[in-house]
SERO-4910 file (N, C-alpha, C, O; in steps of 0.05 Angstrom, whole numbers):
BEGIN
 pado doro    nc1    nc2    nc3   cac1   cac2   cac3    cc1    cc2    cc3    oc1    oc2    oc3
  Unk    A   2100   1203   1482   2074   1193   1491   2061   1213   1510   2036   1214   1511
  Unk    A   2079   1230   1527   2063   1237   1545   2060   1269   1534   2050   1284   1552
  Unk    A   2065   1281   1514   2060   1290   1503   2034   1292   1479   2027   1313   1468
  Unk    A   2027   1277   1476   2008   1269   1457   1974   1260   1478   1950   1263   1472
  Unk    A   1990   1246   1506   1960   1245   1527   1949   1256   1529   1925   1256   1525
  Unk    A   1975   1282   1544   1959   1321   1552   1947   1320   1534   1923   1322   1534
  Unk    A   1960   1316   1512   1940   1341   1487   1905   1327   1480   1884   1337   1472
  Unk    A   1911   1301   1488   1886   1285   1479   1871   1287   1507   1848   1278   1507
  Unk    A   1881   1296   1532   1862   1289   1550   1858   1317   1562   1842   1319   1581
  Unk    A   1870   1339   1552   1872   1365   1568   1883   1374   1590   1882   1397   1598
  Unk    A   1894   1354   1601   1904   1355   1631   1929   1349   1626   1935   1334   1607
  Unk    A   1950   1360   1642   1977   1353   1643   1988   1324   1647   1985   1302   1659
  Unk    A   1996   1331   1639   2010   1287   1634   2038   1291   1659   2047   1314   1659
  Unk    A   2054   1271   1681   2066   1270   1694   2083   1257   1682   2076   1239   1666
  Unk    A   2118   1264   1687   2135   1252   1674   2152   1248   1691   2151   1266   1709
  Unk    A   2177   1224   1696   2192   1223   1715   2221   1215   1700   2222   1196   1684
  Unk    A   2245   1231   1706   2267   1226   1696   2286   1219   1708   2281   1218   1732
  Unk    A   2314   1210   1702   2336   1210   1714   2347   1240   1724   2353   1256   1706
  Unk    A   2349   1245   1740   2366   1280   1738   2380   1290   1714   2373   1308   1698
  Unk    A   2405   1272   1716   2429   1286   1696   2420   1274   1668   2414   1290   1651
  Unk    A   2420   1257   1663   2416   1236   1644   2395   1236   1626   2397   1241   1602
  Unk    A   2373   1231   1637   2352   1223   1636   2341   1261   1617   2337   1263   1593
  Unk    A   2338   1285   1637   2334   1310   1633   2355   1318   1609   2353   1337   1593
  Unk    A   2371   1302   1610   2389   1308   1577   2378   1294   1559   2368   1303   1538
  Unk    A   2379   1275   1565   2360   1263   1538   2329   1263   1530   2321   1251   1510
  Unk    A   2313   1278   1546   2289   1294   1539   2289   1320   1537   2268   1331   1543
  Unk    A   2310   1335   1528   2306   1353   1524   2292   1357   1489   2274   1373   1486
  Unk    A   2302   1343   1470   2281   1351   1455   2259   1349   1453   2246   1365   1440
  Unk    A   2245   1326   1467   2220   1326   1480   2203   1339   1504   2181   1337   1513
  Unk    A   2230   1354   1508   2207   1383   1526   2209   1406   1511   2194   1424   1518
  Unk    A   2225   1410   1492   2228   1431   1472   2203   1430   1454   2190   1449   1445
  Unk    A   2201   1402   1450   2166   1397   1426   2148   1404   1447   2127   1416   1441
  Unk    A   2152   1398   1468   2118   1399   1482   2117   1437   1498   2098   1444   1512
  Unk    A   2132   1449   1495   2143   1477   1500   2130   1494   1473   2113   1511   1478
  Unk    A   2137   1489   1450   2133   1498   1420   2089   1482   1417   2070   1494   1409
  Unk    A   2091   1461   1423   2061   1447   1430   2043   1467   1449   2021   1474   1443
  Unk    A   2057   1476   1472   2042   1490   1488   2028   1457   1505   2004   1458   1502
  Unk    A   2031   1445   1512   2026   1415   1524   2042   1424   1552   2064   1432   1560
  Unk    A   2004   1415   1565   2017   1416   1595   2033   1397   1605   2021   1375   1605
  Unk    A   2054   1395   1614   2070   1368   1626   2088   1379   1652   2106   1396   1650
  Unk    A   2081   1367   1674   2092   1364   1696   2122   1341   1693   2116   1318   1700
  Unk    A   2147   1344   1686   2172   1333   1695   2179   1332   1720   2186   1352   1732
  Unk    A   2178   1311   1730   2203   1309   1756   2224   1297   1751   2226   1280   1734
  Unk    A   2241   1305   1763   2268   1292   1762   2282   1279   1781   2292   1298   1793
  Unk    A   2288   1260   1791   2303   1252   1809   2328   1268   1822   2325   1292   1819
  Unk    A   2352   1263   1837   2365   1276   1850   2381   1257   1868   2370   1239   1880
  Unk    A   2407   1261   1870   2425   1251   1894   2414   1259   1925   2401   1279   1931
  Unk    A   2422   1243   1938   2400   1253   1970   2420   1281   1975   2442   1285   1965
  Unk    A   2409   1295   1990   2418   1324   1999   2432   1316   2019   2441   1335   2031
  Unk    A   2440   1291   2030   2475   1293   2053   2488   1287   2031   2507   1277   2043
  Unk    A   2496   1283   2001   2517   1278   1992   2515   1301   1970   2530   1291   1953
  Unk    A   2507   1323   1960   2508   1333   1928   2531   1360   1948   2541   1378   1935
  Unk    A   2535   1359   1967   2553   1376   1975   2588   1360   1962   2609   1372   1959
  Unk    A   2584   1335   1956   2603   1322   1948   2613   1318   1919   2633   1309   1908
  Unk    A   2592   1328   1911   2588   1315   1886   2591   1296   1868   2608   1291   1851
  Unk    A   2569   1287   1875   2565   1249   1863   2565   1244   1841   2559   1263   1826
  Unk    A   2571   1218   1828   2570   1217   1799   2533   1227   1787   2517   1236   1805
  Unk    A   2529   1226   1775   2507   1223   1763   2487   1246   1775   2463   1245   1774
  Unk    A   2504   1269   1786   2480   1278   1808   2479   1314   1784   2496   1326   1771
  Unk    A   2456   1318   1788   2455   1349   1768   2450   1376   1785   2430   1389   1793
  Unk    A   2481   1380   1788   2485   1412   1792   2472   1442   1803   2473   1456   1823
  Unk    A   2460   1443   1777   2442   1461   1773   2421   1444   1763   2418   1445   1739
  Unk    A   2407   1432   1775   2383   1423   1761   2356   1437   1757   2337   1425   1747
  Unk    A   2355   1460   1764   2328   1475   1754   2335   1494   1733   2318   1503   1717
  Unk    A   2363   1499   1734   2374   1512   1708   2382   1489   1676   2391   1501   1657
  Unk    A   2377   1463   1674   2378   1450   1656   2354   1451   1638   2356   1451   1613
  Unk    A   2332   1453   1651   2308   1444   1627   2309   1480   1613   2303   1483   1589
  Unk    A   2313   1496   1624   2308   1527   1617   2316   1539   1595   2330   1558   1600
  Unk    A   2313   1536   1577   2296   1562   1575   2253   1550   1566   2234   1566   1563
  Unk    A   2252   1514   1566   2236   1511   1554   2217   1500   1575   2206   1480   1566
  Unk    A   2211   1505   1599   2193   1503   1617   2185   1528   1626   2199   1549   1625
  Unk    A   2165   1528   1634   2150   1556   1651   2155   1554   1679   2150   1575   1690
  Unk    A   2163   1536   1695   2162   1540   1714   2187   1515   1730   2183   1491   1728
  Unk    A   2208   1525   1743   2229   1507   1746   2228   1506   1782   2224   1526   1796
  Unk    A   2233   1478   1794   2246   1487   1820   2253   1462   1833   2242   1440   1833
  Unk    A   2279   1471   1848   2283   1437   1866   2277   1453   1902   2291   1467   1917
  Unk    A   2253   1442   1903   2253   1454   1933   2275   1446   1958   2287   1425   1961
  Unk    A   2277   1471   1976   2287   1469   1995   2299   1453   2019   2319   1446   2031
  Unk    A   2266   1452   2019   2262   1417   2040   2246   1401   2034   2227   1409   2020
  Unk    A   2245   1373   2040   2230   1358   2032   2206   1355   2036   2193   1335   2029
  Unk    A   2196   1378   2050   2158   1389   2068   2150   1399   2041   2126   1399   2036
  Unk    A   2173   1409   2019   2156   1427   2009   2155   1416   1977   2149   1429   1957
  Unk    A   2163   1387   1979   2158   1375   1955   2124   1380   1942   2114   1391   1922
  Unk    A   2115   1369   1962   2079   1372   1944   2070   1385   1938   2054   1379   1921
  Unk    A   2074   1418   1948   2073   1440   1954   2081   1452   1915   2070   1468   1900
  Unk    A   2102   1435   1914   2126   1441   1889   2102   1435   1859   2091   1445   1840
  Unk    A   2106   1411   1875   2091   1398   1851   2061   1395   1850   2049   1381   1834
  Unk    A   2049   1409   1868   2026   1424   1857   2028   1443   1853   2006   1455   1854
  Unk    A   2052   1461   1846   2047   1494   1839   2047   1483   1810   2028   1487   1794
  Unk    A   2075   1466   1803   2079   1451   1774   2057   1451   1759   2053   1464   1739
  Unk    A   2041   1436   1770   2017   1428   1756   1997   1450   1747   1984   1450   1726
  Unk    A   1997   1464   1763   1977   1488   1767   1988   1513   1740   1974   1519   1721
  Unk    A   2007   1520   1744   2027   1536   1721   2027   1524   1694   2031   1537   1674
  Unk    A   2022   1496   1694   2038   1480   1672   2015   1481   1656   2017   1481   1632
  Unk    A   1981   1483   1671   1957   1484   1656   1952   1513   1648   1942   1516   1626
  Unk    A   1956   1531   1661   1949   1562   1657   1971   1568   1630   1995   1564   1627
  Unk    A   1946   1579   1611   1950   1584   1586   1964   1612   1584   1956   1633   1593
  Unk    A   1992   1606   1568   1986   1594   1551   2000   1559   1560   2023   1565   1565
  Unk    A   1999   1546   1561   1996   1519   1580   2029   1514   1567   2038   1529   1550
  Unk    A   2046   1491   1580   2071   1485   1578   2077   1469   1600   2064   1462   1620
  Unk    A   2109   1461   1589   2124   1438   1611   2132   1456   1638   2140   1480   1638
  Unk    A   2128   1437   1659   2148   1449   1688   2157   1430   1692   2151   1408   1684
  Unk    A   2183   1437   1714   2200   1415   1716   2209   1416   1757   2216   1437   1767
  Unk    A   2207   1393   1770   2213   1393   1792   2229   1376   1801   2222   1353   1806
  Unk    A   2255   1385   1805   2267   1361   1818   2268   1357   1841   2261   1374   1857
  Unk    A   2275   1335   1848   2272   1318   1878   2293   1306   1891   2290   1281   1887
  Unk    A   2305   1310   1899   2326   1297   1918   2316   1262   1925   2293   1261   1934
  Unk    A   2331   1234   1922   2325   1213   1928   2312   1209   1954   2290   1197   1954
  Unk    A   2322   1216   1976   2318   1222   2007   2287   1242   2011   2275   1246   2032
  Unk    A   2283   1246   1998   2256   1272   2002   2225   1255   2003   2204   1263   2012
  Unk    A   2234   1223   1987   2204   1217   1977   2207   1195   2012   2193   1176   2014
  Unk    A   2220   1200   2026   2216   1182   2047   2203   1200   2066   2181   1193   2074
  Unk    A   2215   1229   2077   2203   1253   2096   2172   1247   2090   2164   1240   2068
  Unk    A   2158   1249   2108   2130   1255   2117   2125   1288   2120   2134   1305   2135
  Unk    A   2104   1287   2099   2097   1320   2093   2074   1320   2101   2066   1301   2114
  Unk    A   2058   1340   2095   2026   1353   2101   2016   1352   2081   2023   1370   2066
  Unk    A   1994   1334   2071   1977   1347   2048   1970   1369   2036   1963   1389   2048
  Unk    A   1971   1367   2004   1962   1399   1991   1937   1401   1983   1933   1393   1960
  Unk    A   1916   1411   1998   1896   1415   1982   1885   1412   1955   1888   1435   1945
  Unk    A   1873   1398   1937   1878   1402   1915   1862   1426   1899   1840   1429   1910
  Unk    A   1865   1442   1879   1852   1465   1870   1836   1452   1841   1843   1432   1830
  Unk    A   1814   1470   1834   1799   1461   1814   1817   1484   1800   1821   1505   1811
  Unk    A   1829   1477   1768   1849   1492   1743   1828   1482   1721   1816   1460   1718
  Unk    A   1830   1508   1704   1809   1510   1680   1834   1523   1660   1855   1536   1665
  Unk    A   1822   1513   1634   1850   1525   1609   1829   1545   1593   1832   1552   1570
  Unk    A   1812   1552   1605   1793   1567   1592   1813   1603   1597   1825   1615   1616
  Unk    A   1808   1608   1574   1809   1640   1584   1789   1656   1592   1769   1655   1578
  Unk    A   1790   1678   1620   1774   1691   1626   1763   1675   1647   1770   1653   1655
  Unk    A   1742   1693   1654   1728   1674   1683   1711   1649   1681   1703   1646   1658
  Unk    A   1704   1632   1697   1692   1611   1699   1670   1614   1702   1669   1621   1725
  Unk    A   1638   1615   1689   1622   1619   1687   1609   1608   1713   1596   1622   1728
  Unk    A   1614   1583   1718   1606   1575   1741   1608   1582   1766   1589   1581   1781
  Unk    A   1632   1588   1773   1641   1611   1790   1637   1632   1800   1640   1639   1823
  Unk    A   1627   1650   1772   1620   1671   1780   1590   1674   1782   1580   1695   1791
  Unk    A   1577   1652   1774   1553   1648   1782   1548   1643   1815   1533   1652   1832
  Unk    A   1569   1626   1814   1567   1622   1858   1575   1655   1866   1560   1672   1877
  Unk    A   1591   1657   1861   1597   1686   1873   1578   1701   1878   1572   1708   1901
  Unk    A   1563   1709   1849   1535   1730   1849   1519   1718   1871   1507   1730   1889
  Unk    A   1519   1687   1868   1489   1680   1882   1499   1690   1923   1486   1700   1941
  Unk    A   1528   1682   1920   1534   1689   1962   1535   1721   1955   1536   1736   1975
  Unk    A   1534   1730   1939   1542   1761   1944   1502   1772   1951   1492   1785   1970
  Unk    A   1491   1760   1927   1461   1771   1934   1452   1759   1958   1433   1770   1968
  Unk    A   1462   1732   1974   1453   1727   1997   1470   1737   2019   1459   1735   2041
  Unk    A   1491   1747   2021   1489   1773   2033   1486   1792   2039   1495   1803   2059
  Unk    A   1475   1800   2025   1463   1823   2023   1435   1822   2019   1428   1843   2009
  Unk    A   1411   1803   2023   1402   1792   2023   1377   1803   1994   1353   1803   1995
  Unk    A   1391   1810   1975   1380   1813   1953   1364   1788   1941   1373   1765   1942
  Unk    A   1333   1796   1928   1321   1770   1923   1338   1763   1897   1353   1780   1886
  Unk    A   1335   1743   1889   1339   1715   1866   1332   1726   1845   1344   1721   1824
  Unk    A   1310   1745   1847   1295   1753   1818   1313   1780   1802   1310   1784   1778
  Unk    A   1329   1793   1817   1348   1817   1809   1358   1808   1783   1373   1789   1781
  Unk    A   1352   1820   1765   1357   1828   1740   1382   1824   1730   1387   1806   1715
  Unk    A   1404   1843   1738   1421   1841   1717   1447   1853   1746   1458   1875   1745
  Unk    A   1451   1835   1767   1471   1838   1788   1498   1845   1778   1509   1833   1760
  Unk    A   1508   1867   1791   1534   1872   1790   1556   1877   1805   1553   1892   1825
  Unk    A   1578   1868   1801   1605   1873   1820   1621   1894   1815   1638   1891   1798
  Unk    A   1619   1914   1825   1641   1937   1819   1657   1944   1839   1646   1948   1861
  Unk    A   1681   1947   1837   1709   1950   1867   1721   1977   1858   1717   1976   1834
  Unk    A   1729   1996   1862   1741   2020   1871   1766   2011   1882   1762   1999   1903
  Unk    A   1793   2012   1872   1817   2009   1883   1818   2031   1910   1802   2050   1914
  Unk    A   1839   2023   1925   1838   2038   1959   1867   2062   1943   1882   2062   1924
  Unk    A   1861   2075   1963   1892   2103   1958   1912   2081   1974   1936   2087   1978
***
């Protein structure tokens, strides 16, 4: 299903799994949406980080090394500040073409920590630049420089530094 949303809505579809379990048994369904090119954000659950030093039943190992080779972008963050952080990079990777699954896991204990909001970013699946964009750009670049409106045919050219 959430494979079939992305593709019908363009935007990455959010998916939430069991760690061990759950990431085993979608793996052929991140393999189709990998081969699809379908953006999909996976999270995965996780044993809390005071016990995977123990190792708990049900708890996954290596969990950013399970979904791989068929995600673009894998990670179980550090600390729990840098969950949103995670999973807006997810999102952001998972749309940039050629578009695909990422996968983040999460420790149980992490969704309780109090983090800092992530900004959110405007992501386009377009290739090449954003027309709109570079329309703002031209327009602050000629108003700094305080070039009139009526200029013809404006250009950006950069010279790399030694």
């Amino acid at each position: 299903m959430a494979d079939g949303y992305a593709q019908a809505t363009r935007n990455a579809a959010f998916v939430n799994l069991h760690s061990a379990a759950g990431v085993g048994n979608a793996l052929g369904n991140i393999f189709n949406a990998y081969r699809n090119q379908t953006p999909l954000v996976i999270t995965a659950g996780q044993q809390a980080r005071s016990i995977m030093p123990l190792q708990p039943f049900l708890f996954a190992e290596r969990a950013t090394e399970f979904p791989q080779p068929y995600v673009k972008y894998s990670i179980e963050p550090a600390r729990a500040e840098d969950v949103p952080a995670a999973i807006a990079r997810a999102y952001y990777v998972a749309m940039q073409p050629p578009c695909g699954p990422t996968f983040v896991s999460v420790p149980i204990d992490d969704w309780t920590r109090p983090t800092q909001p992530v900004e959110a970013r405007q992501v386009s699946r377009e290739l090449g630049p954003d027309l709109a964009a570079m329309k703002a750009l031209v327009a602050a670049i000629m108003k700094a420089n305080a070039l009139p409106s009526s200029s013809a045919r404006p250009s950006i050219a950069h010279r790399p530094s030694n």
